[in-house]
Structure formats: structure tokens, C-alpha cells
N, C-alpha and C positions, 0 to 999 in steps of 0.2 A: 411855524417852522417848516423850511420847505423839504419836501426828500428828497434825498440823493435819488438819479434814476439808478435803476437796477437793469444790470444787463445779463440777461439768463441765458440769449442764445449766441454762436459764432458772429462773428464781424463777416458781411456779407450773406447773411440769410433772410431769405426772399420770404415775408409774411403778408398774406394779404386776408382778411378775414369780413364778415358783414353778410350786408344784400345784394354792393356789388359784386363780392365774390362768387355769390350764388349765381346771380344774374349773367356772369361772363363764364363760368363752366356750362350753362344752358344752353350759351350765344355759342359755344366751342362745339357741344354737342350736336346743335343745328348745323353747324358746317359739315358737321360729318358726314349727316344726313344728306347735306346738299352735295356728295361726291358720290353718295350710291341713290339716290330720288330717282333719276333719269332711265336705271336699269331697269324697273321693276315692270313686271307683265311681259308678254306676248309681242308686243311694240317695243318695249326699252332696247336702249343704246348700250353699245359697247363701249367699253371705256380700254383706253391702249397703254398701259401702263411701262413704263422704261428704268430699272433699276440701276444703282449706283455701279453696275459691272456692266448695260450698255445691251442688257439682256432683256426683250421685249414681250407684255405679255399683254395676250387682249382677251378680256373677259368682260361678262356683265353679272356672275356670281359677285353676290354683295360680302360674301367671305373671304375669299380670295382677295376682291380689290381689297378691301381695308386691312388683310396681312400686307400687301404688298405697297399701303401707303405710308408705316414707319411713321403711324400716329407717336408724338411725343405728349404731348398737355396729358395730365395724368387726366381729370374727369373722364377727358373725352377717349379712353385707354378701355374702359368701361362697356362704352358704344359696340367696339372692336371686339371684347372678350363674350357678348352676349352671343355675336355675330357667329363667335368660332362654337359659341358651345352650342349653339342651335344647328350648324352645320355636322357638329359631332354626333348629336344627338339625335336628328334627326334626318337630317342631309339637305335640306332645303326649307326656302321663307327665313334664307338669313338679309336680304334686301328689305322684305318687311318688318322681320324684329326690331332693325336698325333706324326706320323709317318711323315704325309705332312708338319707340322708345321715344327719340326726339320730338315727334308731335306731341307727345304725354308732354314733356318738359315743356314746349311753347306753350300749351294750354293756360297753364299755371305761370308761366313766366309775369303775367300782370299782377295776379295776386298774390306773387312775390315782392314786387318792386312796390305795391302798396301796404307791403309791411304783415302779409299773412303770418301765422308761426311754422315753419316747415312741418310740422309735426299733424298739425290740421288734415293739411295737404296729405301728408302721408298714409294717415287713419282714411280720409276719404277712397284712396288710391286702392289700399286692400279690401276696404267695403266692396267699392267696385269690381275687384277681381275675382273676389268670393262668387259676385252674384253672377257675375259672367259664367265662370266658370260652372256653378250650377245649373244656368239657361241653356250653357253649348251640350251639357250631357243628356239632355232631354233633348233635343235636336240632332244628335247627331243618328247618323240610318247605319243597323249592322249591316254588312256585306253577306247574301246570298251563297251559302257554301258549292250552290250549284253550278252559277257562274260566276264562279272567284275567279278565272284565268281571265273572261274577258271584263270584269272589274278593276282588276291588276292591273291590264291595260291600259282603261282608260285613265287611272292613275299615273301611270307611267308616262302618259299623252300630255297629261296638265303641266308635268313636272316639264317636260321637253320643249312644251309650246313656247316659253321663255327662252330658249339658248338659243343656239348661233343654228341648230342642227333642226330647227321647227320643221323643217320644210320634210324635213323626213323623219318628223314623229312616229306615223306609223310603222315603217322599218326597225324603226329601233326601242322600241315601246316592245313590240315582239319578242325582239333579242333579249331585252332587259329580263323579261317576263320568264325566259325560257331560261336564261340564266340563275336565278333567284331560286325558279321552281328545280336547279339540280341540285342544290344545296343541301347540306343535310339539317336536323332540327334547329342546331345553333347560328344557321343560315351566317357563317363567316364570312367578314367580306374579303378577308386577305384567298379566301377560295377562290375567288373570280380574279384571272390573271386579266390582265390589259397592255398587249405589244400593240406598239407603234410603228406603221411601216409605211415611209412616204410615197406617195404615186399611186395612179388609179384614183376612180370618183370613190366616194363615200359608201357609194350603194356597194360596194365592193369589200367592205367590210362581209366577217364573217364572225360566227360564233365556234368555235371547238368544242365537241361535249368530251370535254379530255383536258391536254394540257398541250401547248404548245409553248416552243421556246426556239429562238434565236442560235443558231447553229454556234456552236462555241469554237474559238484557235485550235486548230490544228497542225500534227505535225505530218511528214510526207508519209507514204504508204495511207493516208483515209481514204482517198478517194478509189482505192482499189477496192474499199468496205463496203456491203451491199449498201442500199439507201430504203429495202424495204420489207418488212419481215410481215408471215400472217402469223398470228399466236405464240410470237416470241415471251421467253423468259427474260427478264428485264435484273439486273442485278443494281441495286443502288449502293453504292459508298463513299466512303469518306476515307479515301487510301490515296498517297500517292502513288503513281505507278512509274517513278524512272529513277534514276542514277541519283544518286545525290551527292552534291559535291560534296570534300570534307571537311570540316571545321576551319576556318583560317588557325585559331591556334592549338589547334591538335597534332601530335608526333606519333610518328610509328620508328621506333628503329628495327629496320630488318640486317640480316648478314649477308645474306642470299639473295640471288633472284628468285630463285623458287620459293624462298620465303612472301616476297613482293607479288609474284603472281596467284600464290595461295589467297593472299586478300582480294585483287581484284578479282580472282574465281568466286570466293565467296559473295564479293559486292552482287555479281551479275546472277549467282545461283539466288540471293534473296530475291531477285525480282521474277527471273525465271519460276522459281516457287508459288510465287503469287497469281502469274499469268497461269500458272498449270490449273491450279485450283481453281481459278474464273472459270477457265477453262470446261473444266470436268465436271463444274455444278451446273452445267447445261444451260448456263443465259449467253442468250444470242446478242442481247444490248446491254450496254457495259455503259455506266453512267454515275460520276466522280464529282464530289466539290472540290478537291484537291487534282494536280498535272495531274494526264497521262501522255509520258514520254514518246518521241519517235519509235524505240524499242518496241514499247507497248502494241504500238500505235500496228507496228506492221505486224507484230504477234498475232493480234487480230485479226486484222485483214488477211493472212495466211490461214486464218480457219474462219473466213465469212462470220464473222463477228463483228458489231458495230459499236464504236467505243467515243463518248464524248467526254470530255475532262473541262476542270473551269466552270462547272454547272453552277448558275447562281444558288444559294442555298433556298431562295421561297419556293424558285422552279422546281429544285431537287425534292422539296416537301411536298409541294402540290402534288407532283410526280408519284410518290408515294401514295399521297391521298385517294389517287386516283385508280392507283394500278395494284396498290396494296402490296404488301413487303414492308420490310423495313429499312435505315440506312444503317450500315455496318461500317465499325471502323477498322475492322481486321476480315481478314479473308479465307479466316480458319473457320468459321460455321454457316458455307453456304450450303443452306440445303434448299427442300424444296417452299418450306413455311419462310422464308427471309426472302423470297425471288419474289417481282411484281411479273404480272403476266396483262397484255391488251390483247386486243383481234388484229389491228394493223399499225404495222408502227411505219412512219416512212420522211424522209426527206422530200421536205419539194421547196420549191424556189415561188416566192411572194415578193412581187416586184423587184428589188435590186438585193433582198435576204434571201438568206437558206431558214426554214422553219424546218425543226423535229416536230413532227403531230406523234401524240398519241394516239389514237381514239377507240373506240369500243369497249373503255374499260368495265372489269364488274361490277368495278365498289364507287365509281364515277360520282364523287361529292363534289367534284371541281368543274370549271369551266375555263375558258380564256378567250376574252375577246379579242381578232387580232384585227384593228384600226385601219383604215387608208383613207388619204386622203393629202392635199397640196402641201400649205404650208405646215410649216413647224408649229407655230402656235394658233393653227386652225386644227391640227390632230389635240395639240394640247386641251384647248378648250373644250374639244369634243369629250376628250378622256374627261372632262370633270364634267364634261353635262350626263354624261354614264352614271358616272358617282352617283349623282345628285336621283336619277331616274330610282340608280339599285337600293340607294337609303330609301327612297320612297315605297319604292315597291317592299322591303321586307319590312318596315314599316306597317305596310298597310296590313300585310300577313298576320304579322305578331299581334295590331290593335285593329280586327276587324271591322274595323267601323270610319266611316268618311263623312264631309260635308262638303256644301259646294263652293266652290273657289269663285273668281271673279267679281271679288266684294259683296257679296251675297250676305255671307256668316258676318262681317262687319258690320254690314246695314243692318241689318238684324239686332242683333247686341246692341246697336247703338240704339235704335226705336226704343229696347227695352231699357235702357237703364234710362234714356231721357223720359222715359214716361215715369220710371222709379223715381227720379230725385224730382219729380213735384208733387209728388208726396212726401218728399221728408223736409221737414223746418230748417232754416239756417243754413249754414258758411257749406255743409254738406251739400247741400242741392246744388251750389253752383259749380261745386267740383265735381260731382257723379256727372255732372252738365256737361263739364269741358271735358271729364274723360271718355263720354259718349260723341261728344263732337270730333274728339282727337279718332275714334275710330275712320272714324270719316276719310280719311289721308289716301286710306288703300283704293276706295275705289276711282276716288277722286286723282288721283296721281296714277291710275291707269287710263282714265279718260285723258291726262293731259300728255302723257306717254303718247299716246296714239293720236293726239290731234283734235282732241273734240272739245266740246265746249261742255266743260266740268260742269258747273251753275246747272245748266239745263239740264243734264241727266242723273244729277245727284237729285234734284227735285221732284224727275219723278222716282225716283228710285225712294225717296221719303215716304213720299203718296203711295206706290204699292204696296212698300212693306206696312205701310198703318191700313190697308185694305184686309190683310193675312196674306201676302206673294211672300212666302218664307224663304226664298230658295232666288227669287229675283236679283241679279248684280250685273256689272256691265256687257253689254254684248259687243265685243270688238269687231268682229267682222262687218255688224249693221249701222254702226255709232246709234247704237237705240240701248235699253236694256230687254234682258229676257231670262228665261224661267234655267238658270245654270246647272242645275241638278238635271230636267231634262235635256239639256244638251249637253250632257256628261265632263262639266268640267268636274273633274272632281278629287279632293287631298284629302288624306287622310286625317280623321279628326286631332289627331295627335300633333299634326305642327301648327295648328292655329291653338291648339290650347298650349301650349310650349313657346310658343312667339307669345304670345297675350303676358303670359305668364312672366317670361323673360323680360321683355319690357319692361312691363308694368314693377317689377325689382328694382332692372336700374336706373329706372325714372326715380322709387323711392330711397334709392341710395343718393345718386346725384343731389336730389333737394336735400339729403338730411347732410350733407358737409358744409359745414360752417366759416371754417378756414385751414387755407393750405400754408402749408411751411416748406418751404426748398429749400435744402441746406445748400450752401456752397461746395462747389463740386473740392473733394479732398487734397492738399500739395501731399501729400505721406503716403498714402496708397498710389500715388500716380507712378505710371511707368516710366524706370529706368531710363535716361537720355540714349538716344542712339550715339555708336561709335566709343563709349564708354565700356565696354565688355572686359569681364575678368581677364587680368594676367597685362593687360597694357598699363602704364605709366601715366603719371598725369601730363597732360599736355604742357610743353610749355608756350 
């Protein structure tokens, strides 16, 4: 008796399940791969990325490009999500998470298509992480509390030597450094401002040990306002300071005029009130997330007072962080504990802006980096090759401890686990095999980054590390290798064991999906037809 087929899913849903399944999430994953490969080291390429609004960006952070490539294939969605949380996490070696992840998958992709169980593969993949991870803790070197500044450095050097901004590592490896160390315990990043202001070379950047911001709209009478105070009292709030129109459907019936002017007296006496009290609590810099009016505005400036309105609210906090006071949203308890106080407060003009500096503050947990430099999206890139330097460096802070970059700690790991898996029997040895070999990708894809002939210097880089050169990885300057540790490349041990780590997950997620189901996209939830809007008729 034959059976009826049975239909459980929607008409139009996409099932594809098996080896091929696996096989072509792996093939999807290596594509991914092959769109951040080119980036990675010192040598890598920028990639110029152009979004659906026409808006152009050019990086060679492997996080950024793969947000801005609008991955859809769900596996390969995976690749992308490792990429952000290692960049969250850590701020940098989201290029090689991405890279290791995929190589993991090609290793295994044979002994997939010959019918492994995923599950094999799996069990080997954690074996191997375990023991990595136990090898890199014994390996890695604590950072000398004596010269932690100039260790931070050269941290901050490795991290730069990759962007667009190599060329001036040193410069800014400095800054990075100087900025981190004004931080307080919690070493917050949203502390560290970053203004952008085009023109002028790079070297022309500066650091603030303060807070700087973007001169905000004003109305007439400011420029009559001094532009520079020493040891002002700083008043922070959250008040508006001008006229406010009246409700559209608000009435007043009056009988009188003098009834009518009674209100407009009152209107201008509540502001007038407000400016007295600024006034007489002795802050010389008057500074609002909410207008302050023309009124206001020349109120001020008639007693050498200097008043900005429009304050963005993280300026307005940092502002605080730095100068200490609080933000008030009434104007009734200034005293002297709610006022921030600096050493010099002053307006100056940075290429075609006006910047408020603060600086000399007491309680100074903040900083602001203000940027210069040509294009648009060469200041941008630079802003995220900062990022990348400041994660590293508090990083390195928080988990004293570093190893050496340049494919070094790869070679390494990989020596040891191939030497592990021929001692262990079976289907394991060939996978601890290939996840030893899959280490191999980083140094090998920075020799081909730069031009060299991979074969050759991965061979010997084989042969020194089976000698004991622990610390040996590629030397890009010489096209030879050399001893990286003494040539101070060096990252903090936290994002190789974080990347390793990462990977190595969604390598074992990837293989363990069997099959996917895509439903047909819904007609019931879809949106409403254009031109169809409540209150019109149906067409005829």
C-alpha cells in the first residue's frame, strides 16, 4: 500500500539538508573569507566599499568591511557575528578571527564530503582548543609594571602598523597611550572624545587633556562674549533659556490691555529670573543641552559671560567628567558644589571650525582627540584605526600579559598540536592535524600580503620553531623571518586567545548544521500597497 505524501511545510519553502548542505555553508564561509584575506598585516589592502545611498567607505578593518557587506546566506551571517564580537571585545584581529574561522572549515571540508560524522570533527575541534589554549597560558610574558608606558606603546605600534595611518605609528601609538593612561579605573571608552576636522596633515592632530567640542549655533550679541577665561566657573544645564512660543491650542481671554501685557511681563520676568540667578552664582561659562535665546545670548555678553546652547548631551557629560559639577535642570540651586571649574577655558579656531577647549581640569578622567587631515573617509578610517589602537591598549592594561604577533604564537600552537595528534590513534590525529595546519593561514597570508613567496618562509619558520625559536614569525621588512618578540611586535595575549577561541566555535557551529529551512517570505505581514492610505475610496 503506497502512502499518501504528507505535506508539513508551506508551499514554497526552501529545504536543503545532507553533505551537500554542509559542503556549500563552508564554500559560502570561504567566500567571506576571500573578501577580508587581502586585508590582513602590515602589507594588506584597502577595500573601498560603496553603500546602497552612494556613500563611500574605505577600510581594511575586517569588521567594519563585513558590517558594510549586507552578508545575507544565514551560515555565512556567523563569520560576520564573530568578526563584531571580537572587535567588541577586544577591538582588534577581527580580519584573523574571520580568516581562522574559515580555514578551520576548509581543513575539514574533505572529511566531510567523505562522509565524516560532524560530531567527530566537532569533539576533535574542542580537544584542540583546550590544549591550545592551555599551551598559550604558559607562553605568554607578564608586562613589567616598570615599563608599562613604553610596553603600551609598542602595543599600540602593532595594532597601527596594519591601518591606513602606519606611516605614523609612532605619533599616534603616543597619543593613544597618553589618552588611555587619563582614564579613570573603568578606563571608559565613550571618555575619549574623537572630533573630526578636515584640512591640515595628520601630524597636526592633537590630543586635549580635557574636553573639546565643536562651537555650537549661535545667536547675535556672542561674539561680543569673551572667547577666554582663566579659572572660570563653568555652570552646566539642562534649561532652556529663551521665549517660548505658546501652545497652538492654548486660549487666554483677557479684557484689557494691561491684562495682555501683565502676561507678556510675566513671560520675560521668568527668563529674566533665570539669567539673574546664572548670573549671581558666579559662572563665567554658561553651557545648555537645551536653546539659549538672542535674549540670553546678549544678557551675557553685557556681563563678559560666555554662553553655549545645543551642547551635544556626551560633550555636555564629558564636560562634567572633566571639570566636575553637575547637570541641573532648574536654576534654583546653583551654588558653589553644582559649578565645574578649569584653568583655561578659550575659543580658538582649528582649520575652517571654532573648538571650545577646556583644559587644566582637576578631576580630568576625559580626553578628546581632535583629527585632521584630507579626505572624508581618510579622517574616518583613521577615527577607527584609534579605536582599534585604544581597545588594544586598555586591553593590554586590564590583562597584563602579551605575545608576539607576526605569526609567531601561530607557529607555535601549530608545532605543538601536530606534534600532539601523532600521538593520539585514529580519525582524531587527522583533525588535531588539520587544525594545526589551518593555524598556518596567518602567517602564510601575511607573506602573501606582502609579496613573498609563502612555501619558503613558512618552511623555515617550521624548522626554527622545531629548533625551540618560540617567538620566530614573519619578518616583513626583510622577506626572511625573525625573533618578533625581540623586535617588539607585540598584542596583547587576550586577542589571540579570543580569536582562537572565536573561531574555533563557529567553525563547530557551522559543521554541526545539518539542514536549513527558508520559509517563503510572508503575503499577510507584507506592507500595505502604496497610494492605498486611510480615508481614500477604492479606485475605480
Amino acid at each position: 500500500m503506497m502512502l499518501s505524501e504528507i505535506i508539513l511545510l508551506k508551499e514554497g519553502t526552501d529545504s536543503s539538508q545532507g553533505i551537500p548542505q554542509l559542503v556549500s555553508n563552508i564554500s559560502a564561509c570561504q567566500v567571506i573569507a576571500e573578501a577580508v584575506r587581502t586585508t590582513l598585516g602590515p602589507r594588506g589592502m584597502d577595500k573601498l566599499i560603496v553603500d546602497g545611498r552612494g556613500k563611500a567607505t574605505i577600510s581594511n578593518d575586517g569588521a567594519t568591511i563585513l558590517k558594510l557587506l549586507d552578508v545575507v546566506h544565514p551560515a555565512a551571517k556567523t563569520l560576520v557575528d564573530i568578526a563584531k564580537s571580537q572587535d567588541a571585545e577586544v577591538g582588534d584581529g577581527t580580519t584573523s578571527v574571520t580568516l581562522l574561522a574559515a580555514e578551520f572549515l576548509k581543513q575539514v571540508k574533505p572529511y566531510v564530503e567523505e562522509g565524516l560524522h560532524p560530531q567527530i570533527i566537532i569533539r576533535a575541534f574542542r580537544t584542540a582548543t583546550q590544549l591550545v589554549w592551555a599551551v598559550l597560558i604558559n607562553l605568554i610574558l607578564p608586562l613589567c609594571p616598570r615599563e608599562q608606558r613604553k610596553l603600551l606603546e609598542k602595543c599600540a605600534m602593532t595594532a597601527l602598523s596594519s591601518k591606513l595611518i602606519s606611516q605614523q605609528k609612532a605619533f599616534f601609538a603616543k597619543m593613544v597611550v597618553d589618552a588611555v593612561m587619563m582614564l579613570d579605573d573603568l578606563l571608559q571608552l565613550k571618555m575619549i572624545g574623537i572630533k573630526k576636522v578636515q584640512g591640515g596633515a595628520l601630524e597636526d592632530s592633537q590630543l586635549v587633556a580635557g574636553v573639546a567640542f565643536k562651537k555650537t549655533f549661535s545667536y547675535a550679541g556672542f561674539e561680543m562674549q569673551p572667547k577666554k577665561y582663566h579659572n572660570p566657573k563653568i555652570a552646566l544645564l539642562n534649561v532652556e533659556l529663551e521665549l517660548k512660543a505658546e501652545k497652538d491650542n492654548a486660549e487666554i481671554r483677557v479684557h484689557t490691555v494691561e491684562d495682555y501685557q501683565a502676561i507678556v511681563d510675566a513671560e520675560w520676568n521668568i527668563l529674566y529670573d533665570k539669567l539673574e540667578k546664572i548670573h549671581h552664582s558666579g559662572a563665567k561659562v554658561v553651557l545648555s543641552k537645551l536653546p539659549i535665546g538672542d535674549v540670553a545670548t546678549q544678557y551675557f555678553a553685557d556681563r563678559d559671560m560666555f554662553c553655549a546652547g545645543r551642547v551635544p548631551e556626551e560633550d555636555l557629560k564629558r564636560t562634567m567628567m572633566a571639570c566636575g559639577g553637575s547637570i541641573q535642570t532648574s536654576v534654583n540651586a546653583l551654588s558653589a558644589d553644582v559649578l565645574g571649574r578649569c584653568q583655561v577655558f578659550e575659543e580658538t579656531q582649528i582649520g575652517g571650525e571654532r573648538y571650545n577647549f577646556f583644559t587644566g581640569c582637576p578631576k580630568a578622567k576625559t580626553c578628546t582627540f581632535i583629527l585632521r587631515g584630507g579626505a572624508e573617509q581618510f579622517m574616518e578610517e583613521t577615527e577607527r584605526s584609534l579605536h582599534d589602537a585604544i581597545m588594544i591598549v586598555r586591553r593590554a592594561i586590564k590583562n597584563d600579559s602579551v605575545v608576539a604577533g607576526g605569526g609567531a604564537i601561530e607557529m607555535e600552537l601549530s608545532k605543538y598540536l601536530r606534534d600532539y595528534s601523532r600521538t593520539i590513534p585514529g580519525k582524531q590525529q587527522l583533525l588535531i592535524g588539520a587544525y594545526a595546519k589551518a593555524l598556518e593561514i596567518i602567517p602564510r597570508q601575511l607573506c602573501d600580503n606582502a609579496g613573498f613567496d609563502a612555501t619558503n618562509i613558512l618552511n623555515k619558520l617550521r624548522a626554527r620553531h622545531a629548533q625551540g625559536g618560540t617567538w620566530y614569525g614573519v619578518d616583513i621588512n626583510n622577506e626572511d623571518i625573525a625573533d618578533n618578540f625581540e623586535a617588539f611586535v607585540w598584542e596583547p595575549a587576550m586577542v589571540r586567545i579570543n580569536a582562537l577561541t572565536a573561531a574555533s566555535e563557529a567553525a563547530c557551529l557551522i559543521v554541526s548544521v545539518d539542514e536549513t529551512i527558508k520559509n517563503p517570505r510572508s503575503t499577510v505581514d507584507a506592507p500595505p500597497a502604496a497610494g492605498r492610505g486611510r480615508g481614500r475610496g477604492r479606485p475605480h
